[in-house]
gemmi code that builds the backbone of each chain (N, CA, C; Angstrom):
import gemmi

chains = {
    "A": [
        ("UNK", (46.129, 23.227, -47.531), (45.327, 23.607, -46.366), (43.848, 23.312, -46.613)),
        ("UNK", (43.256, 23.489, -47.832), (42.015, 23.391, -48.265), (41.622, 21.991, -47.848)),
        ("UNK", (42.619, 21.514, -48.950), (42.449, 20.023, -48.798), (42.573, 19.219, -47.511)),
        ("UNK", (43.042, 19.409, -46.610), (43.138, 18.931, -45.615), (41.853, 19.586, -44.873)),
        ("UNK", (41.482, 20.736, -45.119), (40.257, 20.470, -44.149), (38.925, 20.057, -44.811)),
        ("UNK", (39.194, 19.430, -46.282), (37.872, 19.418, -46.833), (37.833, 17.523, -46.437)),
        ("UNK", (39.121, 16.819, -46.303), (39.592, 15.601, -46.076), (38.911, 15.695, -44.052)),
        ("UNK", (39.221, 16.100, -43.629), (38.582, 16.262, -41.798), (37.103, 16.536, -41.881)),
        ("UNK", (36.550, 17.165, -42.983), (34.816, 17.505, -42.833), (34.391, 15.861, -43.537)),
        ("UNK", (34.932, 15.684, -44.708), (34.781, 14.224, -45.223), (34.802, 13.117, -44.305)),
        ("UNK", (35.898, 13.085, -43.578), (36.613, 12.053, -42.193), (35.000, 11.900, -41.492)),
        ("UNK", (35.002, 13.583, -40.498), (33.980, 13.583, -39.477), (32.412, 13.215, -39.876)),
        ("UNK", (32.442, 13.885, -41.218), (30.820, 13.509, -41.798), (30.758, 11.893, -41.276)),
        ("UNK", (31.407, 11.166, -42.426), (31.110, 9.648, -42.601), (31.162, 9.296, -41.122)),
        ("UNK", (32.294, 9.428, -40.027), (32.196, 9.093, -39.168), (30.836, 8.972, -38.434)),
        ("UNK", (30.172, 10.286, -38.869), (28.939, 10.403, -37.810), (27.649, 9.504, -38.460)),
        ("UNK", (27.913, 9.126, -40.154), (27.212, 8.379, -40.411), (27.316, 6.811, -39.620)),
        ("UNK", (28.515, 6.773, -39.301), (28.773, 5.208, -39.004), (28.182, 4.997, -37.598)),
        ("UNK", (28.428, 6.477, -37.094), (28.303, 5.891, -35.329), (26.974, 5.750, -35.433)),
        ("UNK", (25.925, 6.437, -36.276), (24.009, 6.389, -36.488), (24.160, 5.158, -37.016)),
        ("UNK", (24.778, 4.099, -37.429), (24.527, 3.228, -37.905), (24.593, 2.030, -37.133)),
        ("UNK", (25.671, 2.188, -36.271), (26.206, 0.967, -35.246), (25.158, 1.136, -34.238)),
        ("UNK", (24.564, 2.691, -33.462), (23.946, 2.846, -32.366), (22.613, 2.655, -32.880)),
        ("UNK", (22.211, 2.756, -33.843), (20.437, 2.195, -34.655), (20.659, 1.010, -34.756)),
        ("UNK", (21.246, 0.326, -35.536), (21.331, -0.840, -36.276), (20.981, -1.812, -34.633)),
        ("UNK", (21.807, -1.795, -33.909), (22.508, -1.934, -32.852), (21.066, -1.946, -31.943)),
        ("UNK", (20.546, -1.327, -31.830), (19.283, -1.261, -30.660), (18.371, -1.789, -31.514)),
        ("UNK", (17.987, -1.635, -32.793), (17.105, -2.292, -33.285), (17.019, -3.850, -33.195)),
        ("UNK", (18.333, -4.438, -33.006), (18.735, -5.726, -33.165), (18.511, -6.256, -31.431)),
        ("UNK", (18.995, -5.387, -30.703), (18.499, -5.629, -28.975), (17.517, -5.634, -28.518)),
        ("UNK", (16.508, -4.589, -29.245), (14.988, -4.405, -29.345), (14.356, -5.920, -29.780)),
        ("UNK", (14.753, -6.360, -30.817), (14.021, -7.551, -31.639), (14.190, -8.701, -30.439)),
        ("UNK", (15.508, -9.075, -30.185), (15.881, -10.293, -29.463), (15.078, -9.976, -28.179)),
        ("UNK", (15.089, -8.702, -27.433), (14.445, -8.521, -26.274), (13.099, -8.983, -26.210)),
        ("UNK", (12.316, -8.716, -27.179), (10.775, -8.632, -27.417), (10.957, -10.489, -27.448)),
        ("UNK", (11.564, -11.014, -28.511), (11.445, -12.080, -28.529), (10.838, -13.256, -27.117)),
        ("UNK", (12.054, -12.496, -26.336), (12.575, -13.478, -24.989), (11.656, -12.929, -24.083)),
        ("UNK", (10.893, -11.876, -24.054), (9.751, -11.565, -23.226), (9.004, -11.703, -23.870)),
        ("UNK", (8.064, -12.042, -25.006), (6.750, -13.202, -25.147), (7.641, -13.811, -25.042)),
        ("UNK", (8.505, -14.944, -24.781), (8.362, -16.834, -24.203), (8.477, -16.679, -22.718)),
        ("UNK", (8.925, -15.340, -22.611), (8.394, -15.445, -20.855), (7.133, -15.384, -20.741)),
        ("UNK", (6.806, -14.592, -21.374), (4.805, -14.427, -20.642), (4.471, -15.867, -21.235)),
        ("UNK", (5.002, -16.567, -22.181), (4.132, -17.622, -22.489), (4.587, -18.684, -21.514)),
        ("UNK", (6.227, -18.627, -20.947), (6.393, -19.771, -19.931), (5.573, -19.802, -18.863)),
        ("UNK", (5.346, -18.210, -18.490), (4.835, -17.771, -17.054), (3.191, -17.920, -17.309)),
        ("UNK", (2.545, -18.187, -18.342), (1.253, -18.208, -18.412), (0.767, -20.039, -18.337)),
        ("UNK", (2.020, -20.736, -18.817), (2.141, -22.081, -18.707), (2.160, -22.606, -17.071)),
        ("UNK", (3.248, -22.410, -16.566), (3.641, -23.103, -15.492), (4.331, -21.703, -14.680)),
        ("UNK", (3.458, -21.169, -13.570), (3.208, -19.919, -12.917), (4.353, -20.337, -12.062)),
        ("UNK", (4.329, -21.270, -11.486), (5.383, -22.169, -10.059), (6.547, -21.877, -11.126)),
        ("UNK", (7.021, -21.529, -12.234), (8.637, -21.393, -12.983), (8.912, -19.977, -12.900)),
        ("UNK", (7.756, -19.066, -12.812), (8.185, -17.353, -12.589), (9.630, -17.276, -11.753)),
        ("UNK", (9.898, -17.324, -10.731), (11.057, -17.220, -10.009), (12.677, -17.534, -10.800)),
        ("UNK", (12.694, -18.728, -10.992), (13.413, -19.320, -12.273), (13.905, -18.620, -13.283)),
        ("UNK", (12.511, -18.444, -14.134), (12.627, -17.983, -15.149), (12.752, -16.185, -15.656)),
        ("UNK", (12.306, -15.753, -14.749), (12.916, -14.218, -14.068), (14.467, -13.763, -13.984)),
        ("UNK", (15.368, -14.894, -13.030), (16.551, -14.983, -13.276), (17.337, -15.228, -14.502)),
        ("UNK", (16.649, -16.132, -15.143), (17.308, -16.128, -16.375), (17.259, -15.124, -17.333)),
        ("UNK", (15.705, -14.353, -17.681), (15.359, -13.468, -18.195), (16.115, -12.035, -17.527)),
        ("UNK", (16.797, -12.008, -16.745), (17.397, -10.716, -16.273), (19.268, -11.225, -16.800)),
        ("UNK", (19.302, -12.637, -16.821), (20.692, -12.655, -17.331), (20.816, -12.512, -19.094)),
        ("UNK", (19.906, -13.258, -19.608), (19.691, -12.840, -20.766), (19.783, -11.621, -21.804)),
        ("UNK", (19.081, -10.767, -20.685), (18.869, -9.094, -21.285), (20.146, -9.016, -21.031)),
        ("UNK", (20.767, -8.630, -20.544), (22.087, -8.709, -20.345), (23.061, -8.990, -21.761)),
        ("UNK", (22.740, -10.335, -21.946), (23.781, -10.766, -22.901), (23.225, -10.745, -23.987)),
        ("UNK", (21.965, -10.217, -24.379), (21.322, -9.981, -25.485), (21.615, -8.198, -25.759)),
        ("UNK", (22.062, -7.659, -24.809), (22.376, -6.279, -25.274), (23.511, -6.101, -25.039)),
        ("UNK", (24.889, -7.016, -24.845), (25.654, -6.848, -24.972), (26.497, -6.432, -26.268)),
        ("UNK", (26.140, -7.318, -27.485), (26.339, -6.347, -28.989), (26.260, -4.807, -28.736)),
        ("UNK", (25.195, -4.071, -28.289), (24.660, -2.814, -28.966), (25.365, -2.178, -27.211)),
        ("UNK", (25.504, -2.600, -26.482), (26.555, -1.566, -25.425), (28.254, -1.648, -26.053)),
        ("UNK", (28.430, -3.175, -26.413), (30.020, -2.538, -27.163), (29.700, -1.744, -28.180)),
        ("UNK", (28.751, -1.723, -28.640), (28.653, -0.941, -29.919), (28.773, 0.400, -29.750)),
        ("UNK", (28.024, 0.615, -28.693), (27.726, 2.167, -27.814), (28.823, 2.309, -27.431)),
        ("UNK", (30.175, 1.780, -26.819), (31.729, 1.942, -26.500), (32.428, 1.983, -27.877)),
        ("UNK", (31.712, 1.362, -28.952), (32.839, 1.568, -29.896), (32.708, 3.194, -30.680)),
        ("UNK", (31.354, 3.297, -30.638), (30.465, 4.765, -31.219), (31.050, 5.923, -30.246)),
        ("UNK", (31.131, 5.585, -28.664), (32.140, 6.728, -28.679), (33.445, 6.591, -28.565)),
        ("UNK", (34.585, 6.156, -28.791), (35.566, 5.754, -28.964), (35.743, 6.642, -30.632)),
        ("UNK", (34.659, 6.432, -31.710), (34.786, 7.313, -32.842), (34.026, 8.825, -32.581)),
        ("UNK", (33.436, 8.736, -32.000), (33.056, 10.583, -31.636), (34.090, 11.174, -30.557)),
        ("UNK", (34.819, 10.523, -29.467), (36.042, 11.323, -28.749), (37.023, 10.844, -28.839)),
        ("UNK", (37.575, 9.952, -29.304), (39.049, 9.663, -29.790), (38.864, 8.760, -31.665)),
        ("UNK", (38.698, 9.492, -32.515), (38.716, 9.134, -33.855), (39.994, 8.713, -33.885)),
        ("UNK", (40.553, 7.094, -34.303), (41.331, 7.373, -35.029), (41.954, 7.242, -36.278)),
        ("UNK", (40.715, 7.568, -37.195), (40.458, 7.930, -38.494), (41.381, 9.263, -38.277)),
        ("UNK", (41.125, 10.250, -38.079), (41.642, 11.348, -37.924), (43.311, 11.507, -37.804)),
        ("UNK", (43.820, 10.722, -37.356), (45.240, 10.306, -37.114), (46.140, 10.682, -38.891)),
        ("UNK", (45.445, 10.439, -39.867), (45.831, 10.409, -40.970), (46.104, 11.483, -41.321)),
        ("UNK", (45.096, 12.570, -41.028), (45.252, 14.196, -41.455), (46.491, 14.719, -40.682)),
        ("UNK", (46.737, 14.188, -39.204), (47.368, 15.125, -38.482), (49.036, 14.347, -38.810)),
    ],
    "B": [
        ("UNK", (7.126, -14.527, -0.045), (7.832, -15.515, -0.161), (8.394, -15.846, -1.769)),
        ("UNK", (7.420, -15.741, -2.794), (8.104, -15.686, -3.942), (9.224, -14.772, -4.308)),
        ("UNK", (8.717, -13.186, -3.829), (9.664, -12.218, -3.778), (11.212, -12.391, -3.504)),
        ("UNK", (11.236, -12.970, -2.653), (12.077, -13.582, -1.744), (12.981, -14.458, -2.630)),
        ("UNK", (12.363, -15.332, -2.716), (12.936, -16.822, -3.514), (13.523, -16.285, -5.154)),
        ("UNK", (12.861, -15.084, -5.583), (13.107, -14.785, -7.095), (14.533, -13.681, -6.559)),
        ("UNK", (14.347, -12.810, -5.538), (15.809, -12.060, -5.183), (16.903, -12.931, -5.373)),
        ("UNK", (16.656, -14.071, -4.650), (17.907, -14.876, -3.929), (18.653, -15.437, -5.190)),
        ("UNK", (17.818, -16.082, -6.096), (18.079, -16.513, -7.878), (18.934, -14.992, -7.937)),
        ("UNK", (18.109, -14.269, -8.383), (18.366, -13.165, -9.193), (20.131, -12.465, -8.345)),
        ("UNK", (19.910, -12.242, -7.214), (21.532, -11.688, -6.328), (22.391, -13.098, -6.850)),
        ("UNK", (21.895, -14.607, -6.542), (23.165, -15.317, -6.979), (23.820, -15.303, -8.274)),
        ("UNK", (22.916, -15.032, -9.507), (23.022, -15.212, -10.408), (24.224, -13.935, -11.166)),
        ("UNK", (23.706, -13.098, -10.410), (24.244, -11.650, -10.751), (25.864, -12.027, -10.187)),
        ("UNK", (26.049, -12.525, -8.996), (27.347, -12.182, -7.958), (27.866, -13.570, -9.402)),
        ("UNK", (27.660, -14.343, -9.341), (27.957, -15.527, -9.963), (28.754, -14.912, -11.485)),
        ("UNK", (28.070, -13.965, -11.865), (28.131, -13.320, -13.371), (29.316, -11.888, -12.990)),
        ("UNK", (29.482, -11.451, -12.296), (30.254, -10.472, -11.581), (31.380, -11.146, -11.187)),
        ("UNK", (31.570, -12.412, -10.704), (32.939, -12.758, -10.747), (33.521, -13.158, -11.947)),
        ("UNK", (32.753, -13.702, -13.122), (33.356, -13.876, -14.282), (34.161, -12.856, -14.669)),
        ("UNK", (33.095, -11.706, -14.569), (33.391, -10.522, -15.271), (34.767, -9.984, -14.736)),
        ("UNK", (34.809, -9.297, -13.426), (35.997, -9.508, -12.793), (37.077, -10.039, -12.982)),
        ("UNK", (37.235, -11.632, -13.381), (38.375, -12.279, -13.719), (38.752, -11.883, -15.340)),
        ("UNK", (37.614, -11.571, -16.339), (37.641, -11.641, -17.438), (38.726, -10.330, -17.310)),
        ("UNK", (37.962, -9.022, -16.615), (38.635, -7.875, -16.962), (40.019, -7.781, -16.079)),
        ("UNK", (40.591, -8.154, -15.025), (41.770, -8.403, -14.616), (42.708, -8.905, -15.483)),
        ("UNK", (42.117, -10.289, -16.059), (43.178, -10.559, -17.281), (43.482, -9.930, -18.440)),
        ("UNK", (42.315, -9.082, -18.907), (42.658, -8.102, -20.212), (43.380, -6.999, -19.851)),
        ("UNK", (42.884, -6.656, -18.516), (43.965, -5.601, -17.966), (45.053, -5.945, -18.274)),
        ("UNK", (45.545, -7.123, -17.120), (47.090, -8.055, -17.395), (47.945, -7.580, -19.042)),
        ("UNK", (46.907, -8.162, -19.827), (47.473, -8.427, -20.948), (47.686, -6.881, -21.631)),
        ("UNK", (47.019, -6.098, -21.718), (47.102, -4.673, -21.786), (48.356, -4.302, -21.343)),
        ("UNK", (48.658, -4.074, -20.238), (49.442, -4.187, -19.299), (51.036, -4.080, -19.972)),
        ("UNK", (51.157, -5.240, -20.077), (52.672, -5.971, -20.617), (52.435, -5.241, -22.319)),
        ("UNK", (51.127, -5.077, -22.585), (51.314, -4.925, -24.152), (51.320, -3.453, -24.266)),
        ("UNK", (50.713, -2.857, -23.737), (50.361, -0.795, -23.721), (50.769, -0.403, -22.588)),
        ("UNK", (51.478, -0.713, -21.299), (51.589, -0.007, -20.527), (50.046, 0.497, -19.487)),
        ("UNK", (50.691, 1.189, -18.350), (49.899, 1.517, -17.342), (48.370, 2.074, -17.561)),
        ("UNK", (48.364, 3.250, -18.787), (47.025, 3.298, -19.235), (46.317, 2.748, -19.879)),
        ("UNK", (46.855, 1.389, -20.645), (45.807, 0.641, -21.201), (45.318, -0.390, -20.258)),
        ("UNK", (46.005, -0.631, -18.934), (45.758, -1.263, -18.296), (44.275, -0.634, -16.901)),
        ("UNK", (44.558, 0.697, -16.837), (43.482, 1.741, -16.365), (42.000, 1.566, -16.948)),
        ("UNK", (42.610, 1.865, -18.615), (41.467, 1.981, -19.842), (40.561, 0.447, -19.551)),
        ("UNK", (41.420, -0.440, -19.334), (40.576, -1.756, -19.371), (39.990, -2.002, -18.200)),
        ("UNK", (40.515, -1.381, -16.911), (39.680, -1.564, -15.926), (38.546, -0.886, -15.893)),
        ("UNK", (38.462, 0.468, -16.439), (37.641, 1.203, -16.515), (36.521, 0.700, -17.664)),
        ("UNK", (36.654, 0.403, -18.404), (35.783, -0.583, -19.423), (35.238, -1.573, -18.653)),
        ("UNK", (35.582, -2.639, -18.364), (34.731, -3.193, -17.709), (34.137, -2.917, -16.295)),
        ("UNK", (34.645, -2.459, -15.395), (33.983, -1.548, -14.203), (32.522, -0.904, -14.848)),
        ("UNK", (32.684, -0.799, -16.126), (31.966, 0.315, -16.444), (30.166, -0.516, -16.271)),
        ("UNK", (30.841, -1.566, -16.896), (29.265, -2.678, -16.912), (29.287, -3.558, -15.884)),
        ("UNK", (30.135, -3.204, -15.068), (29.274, -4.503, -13.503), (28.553, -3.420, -13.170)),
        ("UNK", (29.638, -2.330, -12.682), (28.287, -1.024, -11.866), (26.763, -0.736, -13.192)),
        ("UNK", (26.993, -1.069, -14.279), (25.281, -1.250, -14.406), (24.859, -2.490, -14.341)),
        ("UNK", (25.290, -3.299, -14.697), (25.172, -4.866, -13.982), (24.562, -4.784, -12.535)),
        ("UNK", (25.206, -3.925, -11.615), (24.596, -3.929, -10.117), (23.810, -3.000, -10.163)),
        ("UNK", (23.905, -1.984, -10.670), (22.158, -0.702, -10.501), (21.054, -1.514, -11.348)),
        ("UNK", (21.265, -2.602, -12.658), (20.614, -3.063, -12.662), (19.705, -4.173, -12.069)),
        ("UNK", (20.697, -5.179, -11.475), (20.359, -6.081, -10.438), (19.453, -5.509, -8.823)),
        ("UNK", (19.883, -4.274, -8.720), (19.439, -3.867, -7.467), (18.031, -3.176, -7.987)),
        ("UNK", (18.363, -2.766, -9.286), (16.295, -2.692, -9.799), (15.739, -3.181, -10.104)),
        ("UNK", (15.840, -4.713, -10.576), (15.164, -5.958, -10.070), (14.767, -6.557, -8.917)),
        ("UNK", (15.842, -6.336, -7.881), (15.186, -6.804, -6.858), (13.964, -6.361, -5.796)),
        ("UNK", (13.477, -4.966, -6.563), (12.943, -4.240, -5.635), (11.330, -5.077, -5.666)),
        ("UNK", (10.378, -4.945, -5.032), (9.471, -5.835, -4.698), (8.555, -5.263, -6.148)),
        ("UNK", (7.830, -6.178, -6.377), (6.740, -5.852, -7.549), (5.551, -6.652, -7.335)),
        ("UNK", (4.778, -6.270, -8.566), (3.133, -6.913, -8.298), (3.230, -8.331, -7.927)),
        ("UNK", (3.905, -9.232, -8.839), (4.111, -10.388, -8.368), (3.835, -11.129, -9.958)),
        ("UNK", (2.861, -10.440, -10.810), (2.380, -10.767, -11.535), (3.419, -11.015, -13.235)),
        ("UNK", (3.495, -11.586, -13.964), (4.211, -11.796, -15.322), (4.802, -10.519, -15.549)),
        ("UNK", (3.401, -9.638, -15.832), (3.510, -8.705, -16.649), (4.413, -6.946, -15.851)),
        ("UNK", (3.603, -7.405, -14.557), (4.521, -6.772, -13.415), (6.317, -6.715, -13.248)),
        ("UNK", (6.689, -8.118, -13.074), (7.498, -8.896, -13.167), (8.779, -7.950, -14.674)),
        ("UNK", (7.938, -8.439, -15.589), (8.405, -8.033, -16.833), (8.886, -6.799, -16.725)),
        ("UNK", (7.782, -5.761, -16.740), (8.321, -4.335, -16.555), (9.278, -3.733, -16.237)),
        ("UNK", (9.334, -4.787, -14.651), (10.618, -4.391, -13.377), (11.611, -4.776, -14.388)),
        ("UNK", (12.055, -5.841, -14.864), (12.887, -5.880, -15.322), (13.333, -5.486, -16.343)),
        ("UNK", (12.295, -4.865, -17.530), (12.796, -3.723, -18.583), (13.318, -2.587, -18.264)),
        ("UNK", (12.397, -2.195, -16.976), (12.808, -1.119, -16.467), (14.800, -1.166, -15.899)),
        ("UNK", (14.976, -2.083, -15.357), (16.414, -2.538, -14.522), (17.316, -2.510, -16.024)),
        ("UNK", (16.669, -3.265, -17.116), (17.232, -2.967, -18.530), (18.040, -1.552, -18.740)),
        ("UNK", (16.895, -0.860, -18.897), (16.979, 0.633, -19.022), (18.497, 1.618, -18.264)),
        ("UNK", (17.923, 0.991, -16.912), (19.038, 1.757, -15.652), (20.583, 1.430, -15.685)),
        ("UNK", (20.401, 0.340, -16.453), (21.714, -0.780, -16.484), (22.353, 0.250, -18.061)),
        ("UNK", (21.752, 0.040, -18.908), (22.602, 0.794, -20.160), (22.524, 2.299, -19.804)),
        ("UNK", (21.666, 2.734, -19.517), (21.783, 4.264, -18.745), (23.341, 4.268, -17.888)),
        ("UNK", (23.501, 3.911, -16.985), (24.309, 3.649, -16.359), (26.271, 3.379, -16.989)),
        ("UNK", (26.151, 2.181, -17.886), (27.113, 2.155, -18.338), (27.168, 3.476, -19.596)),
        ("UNK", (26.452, 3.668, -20.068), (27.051, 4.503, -21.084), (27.347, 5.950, -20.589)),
        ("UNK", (26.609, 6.363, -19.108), (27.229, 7.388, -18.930), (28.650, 7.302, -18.037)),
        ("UNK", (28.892, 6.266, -17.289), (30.343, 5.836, -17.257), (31.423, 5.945, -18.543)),
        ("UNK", (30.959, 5.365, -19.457), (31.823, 5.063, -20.414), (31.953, 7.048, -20.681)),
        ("UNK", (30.391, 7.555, -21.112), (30.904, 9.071, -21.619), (31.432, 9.993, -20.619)),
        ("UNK", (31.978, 9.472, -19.184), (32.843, 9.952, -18.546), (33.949, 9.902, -18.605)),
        ("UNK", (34.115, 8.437, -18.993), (35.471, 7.978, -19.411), (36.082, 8.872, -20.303)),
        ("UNK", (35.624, 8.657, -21.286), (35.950, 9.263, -22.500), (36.409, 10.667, -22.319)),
        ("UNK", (35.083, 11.303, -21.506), (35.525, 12.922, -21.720), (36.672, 13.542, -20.547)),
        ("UNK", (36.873, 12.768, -19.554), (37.421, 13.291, -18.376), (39.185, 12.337, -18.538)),
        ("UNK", (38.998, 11.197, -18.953), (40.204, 10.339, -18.892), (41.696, 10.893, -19.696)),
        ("UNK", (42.592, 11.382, -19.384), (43.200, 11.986, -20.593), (44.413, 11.190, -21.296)),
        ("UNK", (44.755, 9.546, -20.546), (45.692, 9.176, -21.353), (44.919, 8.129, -21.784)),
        ("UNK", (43.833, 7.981, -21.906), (43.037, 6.626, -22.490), (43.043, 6.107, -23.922)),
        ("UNK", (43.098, 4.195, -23.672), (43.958, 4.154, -24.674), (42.481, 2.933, -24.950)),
        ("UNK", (42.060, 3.576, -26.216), (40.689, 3.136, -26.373), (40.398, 1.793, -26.697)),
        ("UNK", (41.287, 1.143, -27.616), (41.023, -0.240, -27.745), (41.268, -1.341, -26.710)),
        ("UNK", (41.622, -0.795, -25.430), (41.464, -1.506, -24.311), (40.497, -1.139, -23.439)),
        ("UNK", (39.959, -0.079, -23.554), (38.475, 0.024, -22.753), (37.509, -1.012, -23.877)),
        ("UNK", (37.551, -0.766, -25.013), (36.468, -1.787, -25.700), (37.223, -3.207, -25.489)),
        ("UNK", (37.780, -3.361, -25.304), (38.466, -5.154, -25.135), (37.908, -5.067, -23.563)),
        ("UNK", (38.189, -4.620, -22.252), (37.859, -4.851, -21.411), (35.943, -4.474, -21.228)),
        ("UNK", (35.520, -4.004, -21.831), (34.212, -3.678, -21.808), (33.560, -4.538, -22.760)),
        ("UNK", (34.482, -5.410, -23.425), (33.580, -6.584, -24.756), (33.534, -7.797, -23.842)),
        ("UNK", (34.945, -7.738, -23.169), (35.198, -8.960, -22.157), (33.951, -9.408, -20.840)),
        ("UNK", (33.374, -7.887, -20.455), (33.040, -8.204, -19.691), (31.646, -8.054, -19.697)),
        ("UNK", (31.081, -7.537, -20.572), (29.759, -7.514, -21.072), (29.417, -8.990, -21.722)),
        ("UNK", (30.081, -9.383, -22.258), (30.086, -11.021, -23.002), (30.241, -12.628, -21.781)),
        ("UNK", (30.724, -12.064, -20.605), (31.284, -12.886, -19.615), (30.219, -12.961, -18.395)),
        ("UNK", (28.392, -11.873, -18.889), (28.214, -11.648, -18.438), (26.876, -12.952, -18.192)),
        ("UNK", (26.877, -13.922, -19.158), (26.350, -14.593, -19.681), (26.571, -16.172, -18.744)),
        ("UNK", (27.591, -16.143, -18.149), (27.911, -17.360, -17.171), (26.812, -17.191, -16.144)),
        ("UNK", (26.679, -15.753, -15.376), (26.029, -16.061, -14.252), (24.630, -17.342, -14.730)),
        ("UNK", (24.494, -18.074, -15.693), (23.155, -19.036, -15.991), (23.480, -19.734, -15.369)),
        ("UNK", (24.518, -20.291, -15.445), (24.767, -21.382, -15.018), (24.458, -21.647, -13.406)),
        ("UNK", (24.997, -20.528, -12.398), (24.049, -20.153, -11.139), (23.330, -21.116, -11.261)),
        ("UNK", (21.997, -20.187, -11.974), (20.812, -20.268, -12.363), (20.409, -22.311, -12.449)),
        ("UNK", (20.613, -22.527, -13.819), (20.808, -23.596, -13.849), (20.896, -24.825, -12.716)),
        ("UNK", (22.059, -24.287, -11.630), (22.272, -25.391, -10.557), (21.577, -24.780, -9.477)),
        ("UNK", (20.982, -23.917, -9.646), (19.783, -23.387, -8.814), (18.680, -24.642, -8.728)),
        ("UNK", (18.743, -24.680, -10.043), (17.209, -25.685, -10.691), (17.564, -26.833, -10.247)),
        ("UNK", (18.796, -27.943, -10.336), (19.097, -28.631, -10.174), (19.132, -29.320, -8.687)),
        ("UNK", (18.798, -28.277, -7.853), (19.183, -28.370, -6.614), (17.576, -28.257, -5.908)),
    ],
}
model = gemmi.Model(1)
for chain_id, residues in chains.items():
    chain = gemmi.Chain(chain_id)
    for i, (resn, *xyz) in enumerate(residues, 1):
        res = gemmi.Residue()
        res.name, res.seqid = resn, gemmi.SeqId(i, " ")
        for name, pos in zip(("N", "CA", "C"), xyz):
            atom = gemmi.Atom()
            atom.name, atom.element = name, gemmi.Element(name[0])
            atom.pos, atom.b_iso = gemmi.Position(*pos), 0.0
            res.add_atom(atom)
        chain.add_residue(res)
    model.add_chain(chain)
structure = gemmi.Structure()
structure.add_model(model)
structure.setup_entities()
């Protein structure tokens, strides 16, 4: 009995280390690429003003697929905080 | 008139990127489906549903009128950033907490599918330019 719940505090700990890891790691990495792709917008849009329209669209599809990593990540982070199935092992 | 001309990009590009997504998550459903039964096929619709509707609260907070200016411009659309993952993740933590036969590795297959599929609408874009 001990052991099994000292094995579920072990389980849940690490777990919660992992999900701080995927959901940081994860935005830090969406953060970087984001920043990136907005300076070469201000620098496209400071170049050639007549491409704003254009380049707006793309920059809204972009963000998109540049934070797509860190939203599955955010589906996989809770997927381990409300259905673990690490936990499957104890029970 | 720019306003205008940057909506019309921005709605095609989006609807353009929304049907990918759509087809992407119908077929993972499908395949769910035949492979897990009725709730993994739910789970996957609900996964990807989860990111068009911020896909569209985000698109619809882009389109709203702004300074006109780069930096203006920019904002609106960090801001539409913001509303868009706001959005899906509190879908998804609905999912999660309210759904009771959900069968999780098909909400992340249909929510990888369609977050990743979300990347076609360029092409729009692209024959926007072309045209």
């Amino acid at each position: 009995m001990e052991n099994t719940v000292q094995y579920l505090a072990m389980i849940q700990s690490y777990t919660i280390i992992g999900i701080s890891l995927i959901i940081g790691l994860g935005a830090v990495s969406a953060c970087i690429g984001i920043s990136l792709m907005c300076c070469s917008f201000l620098n496209g849009a400071a170049r050639q003003p007549e491409l704003i329209p254009t380049l707006q669209g793309k920059v809204f599809l972009l963000m998109g697929l540049i934070d797509a990593p860190f939203i599955i990540g955010v589906g996989l982070a809770m997927m381990f905080a409300f259905a673990n199935p690490l936990l499957a092992v104890i029970k | 008139m720019m306003d205008k001309i940057t909506n019309t990009i921005t709605s095609r590009a989006f609807s353009k990127a929304a049907r990918w997504q759509i087809i992407i998550t119908v077929l993972i459903s499908v395949v769910s489906l035949s492979v897990a039964g009725m709730n993994a096929a739910i789970s996957a619709i609900a996964g990807g549903a989860a990111v068009i509707a911020g896909g569209f609260a985000g698109m619809m907070m882009a389109r709203r009128p702004n300074g006109g200016t780069p930096g203006a411009i920019l904002f609106s659309l960090l801001k539409a950033e913001v509303i868009k993952v706001i959005v899906i993740a509190m879908l998804l933590l609905v999912t999660f907490k309210y759904y009771r036969g959900l069968v999780s590795l098909s909400l992340i297959g249909g929510l990888a599918g369609s977050a990743l599929a979300s990347g076609a609408g360029l092409r729009a874009v692209n024959n926007e330019n072309d045209e």
